[in-house]
N, C-alpha and C positions, 0 to 999 in steps of 0.2 A: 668429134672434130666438126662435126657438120654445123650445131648450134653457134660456131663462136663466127661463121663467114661474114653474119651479118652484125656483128658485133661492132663493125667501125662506121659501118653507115649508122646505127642508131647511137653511136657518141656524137660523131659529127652532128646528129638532128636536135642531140641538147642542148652541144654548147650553143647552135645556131640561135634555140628556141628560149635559152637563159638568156643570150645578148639582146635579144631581142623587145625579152621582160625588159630588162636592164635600163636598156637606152630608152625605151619609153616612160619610163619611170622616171630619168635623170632629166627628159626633154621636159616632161608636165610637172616637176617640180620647180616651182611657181618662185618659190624663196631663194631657191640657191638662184635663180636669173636675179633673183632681188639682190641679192648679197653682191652677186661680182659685177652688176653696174654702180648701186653705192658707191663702193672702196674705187670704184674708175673715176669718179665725178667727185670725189670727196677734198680736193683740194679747189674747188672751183665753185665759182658764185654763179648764180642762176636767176637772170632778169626775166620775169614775168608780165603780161598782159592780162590783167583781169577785168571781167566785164561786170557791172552790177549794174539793176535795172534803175530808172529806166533807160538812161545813155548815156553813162559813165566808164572809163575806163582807167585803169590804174596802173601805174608801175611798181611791180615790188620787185625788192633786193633780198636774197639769202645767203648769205654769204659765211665761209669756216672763219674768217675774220672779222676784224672791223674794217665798217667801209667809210672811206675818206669825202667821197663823195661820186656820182655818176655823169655820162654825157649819156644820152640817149639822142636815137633819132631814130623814128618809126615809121614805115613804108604806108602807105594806106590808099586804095581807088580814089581818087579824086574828083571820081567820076559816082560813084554812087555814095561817096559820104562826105563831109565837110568836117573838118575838127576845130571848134574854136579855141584857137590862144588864150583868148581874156577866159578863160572859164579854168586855168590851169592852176590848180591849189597843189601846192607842197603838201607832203606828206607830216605827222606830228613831229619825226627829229631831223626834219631836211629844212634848207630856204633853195628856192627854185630862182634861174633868172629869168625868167619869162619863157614866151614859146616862141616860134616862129616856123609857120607854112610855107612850106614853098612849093611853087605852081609847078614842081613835078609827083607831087604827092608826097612830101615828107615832113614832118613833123619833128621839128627838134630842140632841144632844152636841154639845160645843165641843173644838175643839186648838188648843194653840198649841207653838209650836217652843220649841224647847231652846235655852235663851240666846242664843246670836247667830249661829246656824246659818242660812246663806242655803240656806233649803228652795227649788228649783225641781219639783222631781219625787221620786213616794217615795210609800210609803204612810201615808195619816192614820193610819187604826185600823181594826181589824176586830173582826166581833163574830161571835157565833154564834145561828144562826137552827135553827130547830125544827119538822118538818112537825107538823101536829095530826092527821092522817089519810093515810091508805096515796095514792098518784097525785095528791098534787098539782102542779099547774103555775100557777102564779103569779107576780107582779113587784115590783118594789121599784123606786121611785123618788125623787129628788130634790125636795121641797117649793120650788118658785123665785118663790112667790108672797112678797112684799113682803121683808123679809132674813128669813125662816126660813133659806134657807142662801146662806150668804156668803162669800167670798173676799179675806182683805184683807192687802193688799201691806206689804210688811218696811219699805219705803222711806213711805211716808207715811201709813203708817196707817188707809187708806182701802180701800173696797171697790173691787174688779177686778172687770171685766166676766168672765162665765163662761159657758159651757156646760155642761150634761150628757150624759151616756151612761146611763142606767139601766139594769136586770138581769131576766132573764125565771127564773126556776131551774122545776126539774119533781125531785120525787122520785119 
């Protein structure tokens, strides 16, 4: 009888020490975080801020659909960079209507695609950005307050749910 006292403290010590395997295994599995953010974000388009040297920066669209066309309006210091309008090229299947700065730091323009181009992925437009002073490090982002920037689908005309990625640059 004496061998078995200690019998439930050392079950209790395994399951503890299998959950414990367990869950560290299920936290640093790296794919299944991949898999259920995907299928989260899978009905939604995702506007990006890409940087290419030497002072360029681009809008791109990915989207599960076709897109009809974008409104964009991007946050920026207007203290350490300047973004010129007149340097603002559409993207291969967008036409852009121009840009316009405004003196609280924002940067805004409309695209819409090229007749009946089923846009999913591709870039809007890019524009060129200007440091004002030697070492800056600064960001550019997406305005997602009320439709400042918006996403809206080929098929019915309406705004897509979206994301953003915005852009950190340093000269």
């Amino acid at each position: 009888m004496r061998p078995f006292v200690r019998l439930p403290l050392y079950l209790g010590l395994t399951v503890f020490v299998v959950s414990v395997i367990l869950a560290g295994v299920t936290i640093s599995d790296g794919s299944y975080r991949s898999r259920r953010q995907s299928r989260a974000n899978r009905d939604r388009a995702t506007l990006s801020l890409l940087y290419t040297t030497p002072d360029f920066v681009s809008v791109a669209v990915s989207s599960p659909i076709a897109v009809a066309g974008v409104d964009v309006t991007v946050h920026f210091d207007n203290f350490a960079i300047d973004i010129l309008p007149t340097s603002l090229i559409a993207g291969p299947a967008f036409t852009t209507t121009g840009g316009l700065v405004g003196e609280d730091g924002t940067f805004t323009f409309s695209a819409l695609t090229n007749g009946n181009q089923a846009v999913t992925n591709g870039i809007v437009a890019t524009f060129q950005i200007v440091a004002r002073t030697k070492d800056v490090y600064t960001s550019l982002s997406f305005e997602t307050m009320g439709d400042a920037t918006s996403v809206f689908s080929k098929e019915t005309q309406s705004q897509v749910p979206f994301t953003t990625q915005d852009l950190t640059v340093s000269f």
